[in-house]
C-alpha atoms as a printed R data frame, in Angstrom:
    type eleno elety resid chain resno       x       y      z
1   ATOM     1    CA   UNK     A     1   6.481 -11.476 40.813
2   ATOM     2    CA   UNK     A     2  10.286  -9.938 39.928
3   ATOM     3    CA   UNK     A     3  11.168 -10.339 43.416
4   ATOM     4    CA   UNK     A     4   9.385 -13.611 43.665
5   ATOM     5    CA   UNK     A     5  11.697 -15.476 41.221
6   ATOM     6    CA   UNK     A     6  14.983 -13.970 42.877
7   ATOM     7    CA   UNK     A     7  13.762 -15.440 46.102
8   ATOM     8    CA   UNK     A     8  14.575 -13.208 48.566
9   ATOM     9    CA   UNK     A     9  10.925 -12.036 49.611
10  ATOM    10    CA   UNK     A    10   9.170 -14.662 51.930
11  ATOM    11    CA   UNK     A    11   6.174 -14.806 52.591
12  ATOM    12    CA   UNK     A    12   6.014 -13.063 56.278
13  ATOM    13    CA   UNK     A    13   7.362 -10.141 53.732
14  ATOM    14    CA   UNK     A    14   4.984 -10.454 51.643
15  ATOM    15    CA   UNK     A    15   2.683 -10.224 54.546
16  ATOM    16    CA   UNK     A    16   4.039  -7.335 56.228
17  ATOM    17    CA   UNK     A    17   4.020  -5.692 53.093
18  ATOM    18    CA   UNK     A    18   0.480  -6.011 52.465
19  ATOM    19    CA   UNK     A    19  -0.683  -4.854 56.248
20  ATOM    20    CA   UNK     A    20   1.473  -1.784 55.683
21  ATOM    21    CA   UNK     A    21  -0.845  -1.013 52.462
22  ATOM    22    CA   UNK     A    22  -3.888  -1.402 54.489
23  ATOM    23    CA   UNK     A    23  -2.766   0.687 57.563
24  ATOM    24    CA   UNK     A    24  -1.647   3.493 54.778
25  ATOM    25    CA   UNK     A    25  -5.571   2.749 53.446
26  ATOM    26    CA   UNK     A    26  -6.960   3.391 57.130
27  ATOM    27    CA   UNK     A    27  -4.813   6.165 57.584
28  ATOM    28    CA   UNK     A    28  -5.701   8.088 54.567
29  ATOM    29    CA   UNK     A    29  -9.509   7.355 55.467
30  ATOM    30    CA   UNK     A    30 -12.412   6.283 53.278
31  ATOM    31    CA   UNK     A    31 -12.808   9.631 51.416
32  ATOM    32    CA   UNK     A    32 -10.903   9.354 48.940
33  ATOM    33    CA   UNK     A    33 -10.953  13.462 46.753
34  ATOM    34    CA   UNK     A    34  -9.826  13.991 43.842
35  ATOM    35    CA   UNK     A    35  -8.958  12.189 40.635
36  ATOM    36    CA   UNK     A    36  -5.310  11.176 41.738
37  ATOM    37    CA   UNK     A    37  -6.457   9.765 44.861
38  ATOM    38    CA   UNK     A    38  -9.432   7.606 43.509
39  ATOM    39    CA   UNK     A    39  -6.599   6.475 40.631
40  ATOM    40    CA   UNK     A    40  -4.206   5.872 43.609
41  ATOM    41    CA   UNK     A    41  -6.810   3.592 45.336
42  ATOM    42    CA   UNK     A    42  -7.359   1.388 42.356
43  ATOM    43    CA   UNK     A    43  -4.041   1.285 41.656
44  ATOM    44    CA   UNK     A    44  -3.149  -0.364 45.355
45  ATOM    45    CA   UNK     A    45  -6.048  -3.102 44.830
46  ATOM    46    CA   UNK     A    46  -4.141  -3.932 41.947
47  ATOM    47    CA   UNK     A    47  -0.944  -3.847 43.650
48  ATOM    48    CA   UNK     A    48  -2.273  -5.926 46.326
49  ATOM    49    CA   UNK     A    49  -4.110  -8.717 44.618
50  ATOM    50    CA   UNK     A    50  -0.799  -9.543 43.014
51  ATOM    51    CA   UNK     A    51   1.201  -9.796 45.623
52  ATOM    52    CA   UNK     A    52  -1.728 -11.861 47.682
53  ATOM    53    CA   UNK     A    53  -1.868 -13.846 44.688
54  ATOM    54    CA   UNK     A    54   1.689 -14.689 44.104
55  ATOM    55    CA   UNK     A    55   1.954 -15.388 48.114
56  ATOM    56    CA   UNK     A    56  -0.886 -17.594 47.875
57  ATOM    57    CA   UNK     A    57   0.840 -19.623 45.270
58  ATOM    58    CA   UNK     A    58   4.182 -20.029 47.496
59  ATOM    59    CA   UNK     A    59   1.788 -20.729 51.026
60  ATOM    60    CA   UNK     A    60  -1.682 -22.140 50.406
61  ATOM    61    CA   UNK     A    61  -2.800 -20.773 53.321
62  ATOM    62    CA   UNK     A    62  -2.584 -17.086 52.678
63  ATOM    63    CA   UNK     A    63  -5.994 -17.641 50.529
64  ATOM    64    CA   UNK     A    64  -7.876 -16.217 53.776
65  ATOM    65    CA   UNK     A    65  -5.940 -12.745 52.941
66  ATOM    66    CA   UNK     A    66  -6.640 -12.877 49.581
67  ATOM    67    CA   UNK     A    67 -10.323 -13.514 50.076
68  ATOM    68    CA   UNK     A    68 -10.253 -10.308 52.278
69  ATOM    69    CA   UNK     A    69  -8.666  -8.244 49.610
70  ATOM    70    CA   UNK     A    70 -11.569  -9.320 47.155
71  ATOM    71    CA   UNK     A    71 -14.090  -8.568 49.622
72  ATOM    72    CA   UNK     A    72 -12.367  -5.163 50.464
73  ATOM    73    CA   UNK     A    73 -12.574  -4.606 46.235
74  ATOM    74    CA   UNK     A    74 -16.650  -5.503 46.614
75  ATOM    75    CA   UNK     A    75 -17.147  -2.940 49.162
76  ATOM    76    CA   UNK     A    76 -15.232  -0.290 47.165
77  ATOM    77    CA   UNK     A    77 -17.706  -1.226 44.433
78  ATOM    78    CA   UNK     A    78 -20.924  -1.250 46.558
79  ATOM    79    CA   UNK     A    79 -19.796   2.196 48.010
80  ATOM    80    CA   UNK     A    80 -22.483   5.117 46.720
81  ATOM    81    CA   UNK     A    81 -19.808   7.636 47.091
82  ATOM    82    CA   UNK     A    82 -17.231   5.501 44.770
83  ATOM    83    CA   UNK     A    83 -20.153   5.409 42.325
84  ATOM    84    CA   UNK     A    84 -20.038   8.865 41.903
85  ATOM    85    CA   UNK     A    85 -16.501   9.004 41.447
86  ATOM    86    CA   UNK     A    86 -16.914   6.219 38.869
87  ATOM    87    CA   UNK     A    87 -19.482   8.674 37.185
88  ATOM    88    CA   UNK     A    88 -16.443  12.117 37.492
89  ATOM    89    CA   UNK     A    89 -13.712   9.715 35.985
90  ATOM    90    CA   UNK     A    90 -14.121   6.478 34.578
91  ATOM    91    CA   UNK     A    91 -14.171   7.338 31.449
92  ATOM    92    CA   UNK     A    92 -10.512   8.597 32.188
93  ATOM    93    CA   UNK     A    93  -7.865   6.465 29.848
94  ATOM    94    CA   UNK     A    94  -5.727   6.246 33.052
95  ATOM    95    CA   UNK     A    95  -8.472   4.647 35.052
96  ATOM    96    CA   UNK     A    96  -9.925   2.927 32.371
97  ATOM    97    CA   UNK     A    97  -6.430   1.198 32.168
98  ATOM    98    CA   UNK     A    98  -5.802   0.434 35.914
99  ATOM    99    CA   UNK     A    99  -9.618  -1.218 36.190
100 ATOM   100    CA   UNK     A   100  -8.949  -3.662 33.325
101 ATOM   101    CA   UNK     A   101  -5.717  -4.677 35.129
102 ATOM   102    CA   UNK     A   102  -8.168  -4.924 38.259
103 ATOM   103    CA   UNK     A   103 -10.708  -6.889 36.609
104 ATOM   104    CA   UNK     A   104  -7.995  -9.481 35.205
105 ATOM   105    CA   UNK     A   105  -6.217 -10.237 38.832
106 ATOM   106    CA   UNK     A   106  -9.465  -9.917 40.559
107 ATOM   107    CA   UNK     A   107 -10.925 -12.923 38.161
108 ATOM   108    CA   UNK     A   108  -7.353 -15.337 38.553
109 ATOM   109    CA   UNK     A   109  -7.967 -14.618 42.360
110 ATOM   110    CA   UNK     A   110 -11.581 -15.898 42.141
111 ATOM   111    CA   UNK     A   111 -10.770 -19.000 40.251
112 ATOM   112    CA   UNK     A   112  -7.704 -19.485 42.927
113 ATOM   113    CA   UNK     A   113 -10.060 -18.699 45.743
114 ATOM   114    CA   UNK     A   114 -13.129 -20.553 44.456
115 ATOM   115    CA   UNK     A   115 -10.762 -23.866 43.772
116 ATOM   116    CA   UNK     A   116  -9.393 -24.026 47.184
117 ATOM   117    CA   UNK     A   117 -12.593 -23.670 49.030
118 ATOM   118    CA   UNK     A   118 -14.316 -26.608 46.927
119 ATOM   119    CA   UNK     A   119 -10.692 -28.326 47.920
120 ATOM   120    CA   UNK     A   120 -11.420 -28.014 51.715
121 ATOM   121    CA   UNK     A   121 -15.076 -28.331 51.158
122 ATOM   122    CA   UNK     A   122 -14.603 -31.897 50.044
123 ATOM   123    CA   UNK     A   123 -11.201 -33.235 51.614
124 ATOM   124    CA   UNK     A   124 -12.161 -31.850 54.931
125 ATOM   125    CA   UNK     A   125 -15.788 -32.819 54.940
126 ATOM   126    CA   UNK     A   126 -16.285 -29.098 55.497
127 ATOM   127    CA   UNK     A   127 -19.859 -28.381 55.720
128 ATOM   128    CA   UNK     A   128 -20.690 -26.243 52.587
129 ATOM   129    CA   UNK     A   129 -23.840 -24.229 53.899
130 ATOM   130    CA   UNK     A   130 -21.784 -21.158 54.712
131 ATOM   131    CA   UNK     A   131 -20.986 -20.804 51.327
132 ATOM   132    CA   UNK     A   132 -24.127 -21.816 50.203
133 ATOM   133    CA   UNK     A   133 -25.635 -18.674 51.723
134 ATOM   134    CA   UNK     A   134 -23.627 -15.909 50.490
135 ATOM   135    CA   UNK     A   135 -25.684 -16.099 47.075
136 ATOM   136    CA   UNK     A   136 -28.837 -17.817 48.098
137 ATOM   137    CA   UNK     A   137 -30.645 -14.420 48.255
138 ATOM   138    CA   UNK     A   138 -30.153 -13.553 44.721
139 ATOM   139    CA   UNK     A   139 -30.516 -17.448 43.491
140 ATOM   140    CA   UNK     A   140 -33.577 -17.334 44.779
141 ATOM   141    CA   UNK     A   141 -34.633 -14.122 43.038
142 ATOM   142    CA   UNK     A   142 -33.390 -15.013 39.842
143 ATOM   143    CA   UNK     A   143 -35.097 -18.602 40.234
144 ATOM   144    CA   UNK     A   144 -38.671 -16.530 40.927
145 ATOM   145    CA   UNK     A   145 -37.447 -14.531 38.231
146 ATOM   146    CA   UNK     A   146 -37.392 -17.046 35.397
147 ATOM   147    CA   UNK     A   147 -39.794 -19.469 36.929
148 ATOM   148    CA   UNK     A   148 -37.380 -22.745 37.495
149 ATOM   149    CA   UNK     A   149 -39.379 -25.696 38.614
150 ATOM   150    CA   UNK     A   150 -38.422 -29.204 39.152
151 ATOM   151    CA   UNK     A   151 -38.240 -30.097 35.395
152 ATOM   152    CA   UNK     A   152 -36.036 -27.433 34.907
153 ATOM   153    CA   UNK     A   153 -32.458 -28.119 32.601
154 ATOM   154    CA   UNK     A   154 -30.334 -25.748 33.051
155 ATOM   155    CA   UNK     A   155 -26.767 -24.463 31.771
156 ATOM   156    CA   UNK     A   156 -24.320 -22.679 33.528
157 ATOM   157    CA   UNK     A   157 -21.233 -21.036 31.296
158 ATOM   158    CA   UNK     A   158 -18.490 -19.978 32.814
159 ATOM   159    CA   UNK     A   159 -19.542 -22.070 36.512
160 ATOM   160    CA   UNK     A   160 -15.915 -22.412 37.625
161 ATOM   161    CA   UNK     A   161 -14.931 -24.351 40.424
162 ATOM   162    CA   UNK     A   162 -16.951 -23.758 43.362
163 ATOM   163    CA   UNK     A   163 -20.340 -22.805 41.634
164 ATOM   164    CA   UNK     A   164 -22.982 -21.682 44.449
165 ATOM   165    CA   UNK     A   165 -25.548 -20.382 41.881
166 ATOM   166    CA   UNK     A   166 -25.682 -23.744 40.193
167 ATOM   167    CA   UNK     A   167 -25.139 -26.219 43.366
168 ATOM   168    CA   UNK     A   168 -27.770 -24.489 45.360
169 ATOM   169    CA   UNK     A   169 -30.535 -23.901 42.075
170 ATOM   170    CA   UNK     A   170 -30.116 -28.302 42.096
171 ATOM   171    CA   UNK     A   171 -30.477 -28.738 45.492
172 ATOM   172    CA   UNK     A   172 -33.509 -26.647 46.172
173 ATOM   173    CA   UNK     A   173 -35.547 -27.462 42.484
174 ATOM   174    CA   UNK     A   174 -34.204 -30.576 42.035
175 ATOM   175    CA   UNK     A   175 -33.449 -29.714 37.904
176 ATOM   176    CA   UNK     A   176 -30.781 -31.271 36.136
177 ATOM   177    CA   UNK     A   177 -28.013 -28.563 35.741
178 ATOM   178    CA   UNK     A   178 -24.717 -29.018 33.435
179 ATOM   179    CA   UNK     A   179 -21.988 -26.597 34.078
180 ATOM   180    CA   UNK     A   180 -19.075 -25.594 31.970
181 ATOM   181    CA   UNK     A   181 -15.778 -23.751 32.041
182 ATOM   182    CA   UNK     A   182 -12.983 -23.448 29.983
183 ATOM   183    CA   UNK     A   183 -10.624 -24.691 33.182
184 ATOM   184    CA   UNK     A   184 -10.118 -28.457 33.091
185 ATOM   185    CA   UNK     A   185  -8.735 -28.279 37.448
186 ATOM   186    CA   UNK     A   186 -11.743 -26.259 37.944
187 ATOM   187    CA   UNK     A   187 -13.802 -28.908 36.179
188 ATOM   188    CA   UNK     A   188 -12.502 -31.620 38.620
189 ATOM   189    CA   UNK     A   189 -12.985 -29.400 41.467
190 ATOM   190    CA   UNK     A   190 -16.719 -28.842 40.666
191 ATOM   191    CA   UNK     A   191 -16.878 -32.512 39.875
192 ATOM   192    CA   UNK     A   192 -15.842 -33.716 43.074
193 ATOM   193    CA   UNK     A   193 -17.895 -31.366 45.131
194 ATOM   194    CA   UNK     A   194 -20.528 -32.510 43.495
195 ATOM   195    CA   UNK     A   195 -20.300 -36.071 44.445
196 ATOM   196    CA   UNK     A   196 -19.850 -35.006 48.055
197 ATOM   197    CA   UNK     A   197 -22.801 -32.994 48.425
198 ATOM   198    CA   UNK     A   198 -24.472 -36.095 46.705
199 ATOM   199    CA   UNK     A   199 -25.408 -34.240 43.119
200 ATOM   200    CA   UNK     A   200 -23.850 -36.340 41.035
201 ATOM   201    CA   UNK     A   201 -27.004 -37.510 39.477
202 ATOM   202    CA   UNK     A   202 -28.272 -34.648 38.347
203 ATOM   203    CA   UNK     A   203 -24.980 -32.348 38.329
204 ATOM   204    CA   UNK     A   204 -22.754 -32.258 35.628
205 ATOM   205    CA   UNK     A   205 -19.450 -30.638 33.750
206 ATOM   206    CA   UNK     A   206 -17.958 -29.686 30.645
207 ATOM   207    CA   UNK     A   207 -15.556 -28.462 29.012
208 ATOM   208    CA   UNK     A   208 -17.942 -26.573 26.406
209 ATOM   209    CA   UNK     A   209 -21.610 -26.076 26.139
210 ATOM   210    CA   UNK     A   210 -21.361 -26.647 22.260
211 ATOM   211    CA   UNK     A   211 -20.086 -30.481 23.002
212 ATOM   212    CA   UNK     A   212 -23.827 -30.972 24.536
213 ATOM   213    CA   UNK     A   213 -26.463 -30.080 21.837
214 ATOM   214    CA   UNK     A   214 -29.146 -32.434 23.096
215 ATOM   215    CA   UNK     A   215 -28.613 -30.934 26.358
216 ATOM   216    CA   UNK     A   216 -28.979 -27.242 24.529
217 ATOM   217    CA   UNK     A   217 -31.855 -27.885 22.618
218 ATOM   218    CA   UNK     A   218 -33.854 -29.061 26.034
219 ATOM   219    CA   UNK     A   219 -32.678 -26.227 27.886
220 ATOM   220    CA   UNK     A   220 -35.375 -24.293 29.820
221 ATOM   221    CA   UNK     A   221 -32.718 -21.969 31.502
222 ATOM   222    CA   UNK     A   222 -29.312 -20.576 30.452
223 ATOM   223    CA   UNK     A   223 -26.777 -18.417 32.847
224 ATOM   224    CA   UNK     A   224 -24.003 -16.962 31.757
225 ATOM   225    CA   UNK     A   225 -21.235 -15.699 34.273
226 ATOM   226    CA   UNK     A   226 -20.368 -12.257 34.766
227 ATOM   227    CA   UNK     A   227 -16.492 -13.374 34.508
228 ATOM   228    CA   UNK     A   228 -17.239 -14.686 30.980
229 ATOM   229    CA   UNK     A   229 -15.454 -11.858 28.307
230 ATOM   230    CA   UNK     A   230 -17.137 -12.822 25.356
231 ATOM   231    CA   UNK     A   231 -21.183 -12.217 26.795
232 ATOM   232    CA   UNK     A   232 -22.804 -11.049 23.312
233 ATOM   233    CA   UNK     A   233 -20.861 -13.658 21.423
234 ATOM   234    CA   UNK     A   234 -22.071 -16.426 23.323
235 ATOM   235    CA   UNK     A   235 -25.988 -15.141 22.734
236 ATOM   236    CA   UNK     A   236 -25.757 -14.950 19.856
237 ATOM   237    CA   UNK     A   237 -24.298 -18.509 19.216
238 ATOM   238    CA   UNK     A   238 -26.761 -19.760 21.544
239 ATOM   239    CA   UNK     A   239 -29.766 -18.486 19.223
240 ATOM   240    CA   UNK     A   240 -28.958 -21.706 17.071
241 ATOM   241    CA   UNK     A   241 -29.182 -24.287 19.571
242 ATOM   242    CA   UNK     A   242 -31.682 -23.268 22.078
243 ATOM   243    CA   UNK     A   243 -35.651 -23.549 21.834
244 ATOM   244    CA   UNK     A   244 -37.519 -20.450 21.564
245 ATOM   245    CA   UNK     A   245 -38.849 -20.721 25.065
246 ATOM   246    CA   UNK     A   246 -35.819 -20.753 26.881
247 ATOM   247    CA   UNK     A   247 -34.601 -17.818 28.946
248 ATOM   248    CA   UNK     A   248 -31.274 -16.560 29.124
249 ATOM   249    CA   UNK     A   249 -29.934 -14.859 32.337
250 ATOM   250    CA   UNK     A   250 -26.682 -13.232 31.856
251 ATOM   251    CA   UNK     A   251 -24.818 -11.677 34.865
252 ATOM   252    CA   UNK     A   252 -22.419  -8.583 34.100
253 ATOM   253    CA   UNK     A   253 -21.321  -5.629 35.683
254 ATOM   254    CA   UNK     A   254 -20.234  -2.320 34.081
255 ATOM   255    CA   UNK     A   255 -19.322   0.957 35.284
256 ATOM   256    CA   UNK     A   256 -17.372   0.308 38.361
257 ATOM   257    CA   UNK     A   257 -18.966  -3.266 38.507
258 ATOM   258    CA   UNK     A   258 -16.691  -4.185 36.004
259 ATOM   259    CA   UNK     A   259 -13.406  -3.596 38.551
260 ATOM   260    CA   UNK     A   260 -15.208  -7.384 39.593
261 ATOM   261    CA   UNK     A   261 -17.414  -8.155 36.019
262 ATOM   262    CA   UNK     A   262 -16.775  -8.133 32.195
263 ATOM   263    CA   UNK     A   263 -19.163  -5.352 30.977
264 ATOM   264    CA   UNK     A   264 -21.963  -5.854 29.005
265 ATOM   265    CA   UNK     A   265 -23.193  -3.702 25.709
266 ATOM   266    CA   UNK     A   266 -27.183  -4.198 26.670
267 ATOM   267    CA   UNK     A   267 -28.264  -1.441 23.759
268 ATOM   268    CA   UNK     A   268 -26.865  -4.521 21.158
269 ATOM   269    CA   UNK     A   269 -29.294  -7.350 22.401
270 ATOM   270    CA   UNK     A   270 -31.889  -5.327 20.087
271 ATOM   271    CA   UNK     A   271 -33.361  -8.959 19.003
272 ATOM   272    CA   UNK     A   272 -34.116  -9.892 22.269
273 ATOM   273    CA   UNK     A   273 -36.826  -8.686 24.860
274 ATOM   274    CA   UNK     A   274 -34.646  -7.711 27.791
275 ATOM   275    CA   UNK     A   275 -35.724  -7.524 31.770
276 ATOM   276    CA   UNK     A   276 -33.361  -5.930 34.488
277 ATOM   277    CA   UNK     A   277 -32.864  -7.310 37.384
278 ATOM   278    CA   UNK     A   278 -30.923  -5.065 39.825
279 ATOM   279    CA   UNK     A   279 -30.821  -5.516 43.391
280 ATOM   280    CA   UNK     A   280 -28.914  -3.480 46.085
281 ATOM   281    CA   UNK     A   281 -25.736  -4.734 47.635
282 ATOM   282    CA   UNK     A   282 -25.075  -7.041 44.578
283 ATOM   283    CA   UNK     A   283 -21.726  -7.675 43.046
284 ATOM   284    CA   UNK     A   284 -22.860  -7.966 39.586
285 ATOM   285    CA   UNK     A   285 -26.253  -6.916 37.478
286 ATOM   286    CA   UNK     A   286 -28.439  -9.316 35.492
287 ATOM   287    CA   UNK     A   287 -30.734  -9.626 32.437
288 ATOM   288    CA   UNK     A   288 -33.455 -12.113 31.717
289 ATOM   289    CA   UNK     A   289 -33.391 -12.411 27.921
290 ATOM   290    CA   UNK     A   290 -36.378 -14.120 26.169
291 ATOM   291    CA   UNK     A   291 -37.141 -14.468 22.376
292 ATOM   292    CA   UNK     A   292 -39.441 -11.408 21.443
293 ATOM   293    CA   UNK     A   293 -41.703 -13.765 19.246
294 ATOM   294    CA   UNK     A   294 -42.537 -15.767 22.732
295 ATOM   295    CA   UNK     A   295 -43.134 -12.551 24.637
296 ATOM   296    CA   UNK     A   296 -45.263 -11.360 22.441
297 ATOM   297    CA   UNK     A   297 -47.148 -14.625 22.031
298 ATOM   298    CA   UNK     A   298 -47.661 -14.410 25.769
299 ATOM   299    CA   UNK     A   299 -48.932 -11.464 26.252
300 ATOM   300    CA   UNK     A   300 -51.820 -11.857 23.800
């Protein structure tokens, strides 16, 4: 960013900067032994989201780089042997350090990423299936999961601008879904994409789920982002507004998920009854929280 504001690095610098940190990567091979080397890894994803980020915001269309990066950062995640290293030394205060740094970028480069994609998806009459199916496996999953049917209303907290989950959950059950984020351009975004994939009937957006308490009392179906912080907080502030027959699904990731996902303290949701959901090849984990009182009822 230093060099940024002193202008001197453009971007085919900042590009030929950032393929000289992945040749260095292919060079040094995927084994990465030893503490220093795993902390040296992390520490170029860091290194290399920023600069893809702060090139992105001087040329628009370095966001396909940038969406490579990220995708390198989910296969570091999704890679066993990583896991293990995770396991050795995450609990390191060095490593610990560099993956909330990680986390931060990786989420501004999401938003960035996620906004531009709804931009072309709607100015350019792009045809949104391709994005549609990168999640459609788990939405589907999560829908069998939790039982959504065509009376379904259902809130999504922390949906962002290009929300898959929630666009594709309307279009294939037909329920009446309101989204929020904290992000008023990501609101307008997810507003006009809407419209062009003709949802605007039964798609919404806000600005906070607490400004629709009709719409929270009705709710059959809750989700809460895995790039929301505040997780627990939100539960338990939902408690007062929701009916006792609506389920919660909360996406998180901890361990090295959370280089990509806020963690998640699941040993705290002690009033809750609490169902796992963990797939392989998944960014993120989720939980299907229910009241205990209604599980109970059930299984009698």
């Amino acid at each position: 960013m230093y060099v940024l504001r002193h202008g001197w690095l453009t971007f085919p610098h900042i590009l030929q900067l950032f393929k000289l940190s992945v040749n260095v990567e292919e060079r040094e091979g995927r084994d990465i032994e030893g503490h220093e080397k795993f902390l040296s890894r992390l520490t170029s994803f860091e290194a290399d989201l920023t600069l893809l980020l702060a090139a992105v915001h001087c040329r628009p269309d370095g966001v396909e780089l940038l969406t490579d990066e990220l995708d390198r950062l989910c296969e570091f995640i999704l890679c066993k042997e990583n896991e293990e290293r995770w396991k050795q030394w995450g609990s390191r205060e060095d490593i610990k350090q560099c993956s909330e740094k990680i986390r931060e970028i990786s989420a501004h480069s999401l938003c960035l990423v996620e906004k531009m994609k709804a931009l072309r998806t709607y100015t350019e009459q792009r045809d949104a299936n391709l994005y549609f199916s990168l999640l459609s496996a788990a939405v589907k999953e999560e829908k069998e999961y939790v039982c959504m049917g065509p009376n379904a209303k259902v809130l999504f907290i922390g949906a962002g601008a290009f929300p898959v989950s929630a666009l594709t959950m309307a279009r294939e059950t037909s329920a009446e879904v309101l989204c929020t984020d904290i992000d008023g351009e990501a609101i307008r975004h997810g507003n006009k994409l809407a419209q062009f994939l003709g949802l605007q009937d039964s798609f919404h957006y806000s600005d906070s789920h607490l400004r629709n308490p009709e719409f929270l009392a009705a709710a059959t179906h809750v989700f809460i982002a895995s790039l929301v912080p505040q997780k627990l907080e939100i539960v338990e502030e939902l408690t007062a507004y929701v009916s006792s027959d609506c389920k919660i699904v909360v996406r998180y990731g901890n361990g090295l998920r959370s280089l990509f996902n806020y963690p998640l303290d699941v040993g705290l949701l002690s009033d809750w009854e609490v169902k796992s959901l963990r797939r392989d090849r998944c960014i993120y984990d989720t939980i299907i929280l229910e009241h205990q009182k209604n599980v109970a009822g059930s299984a009698v």
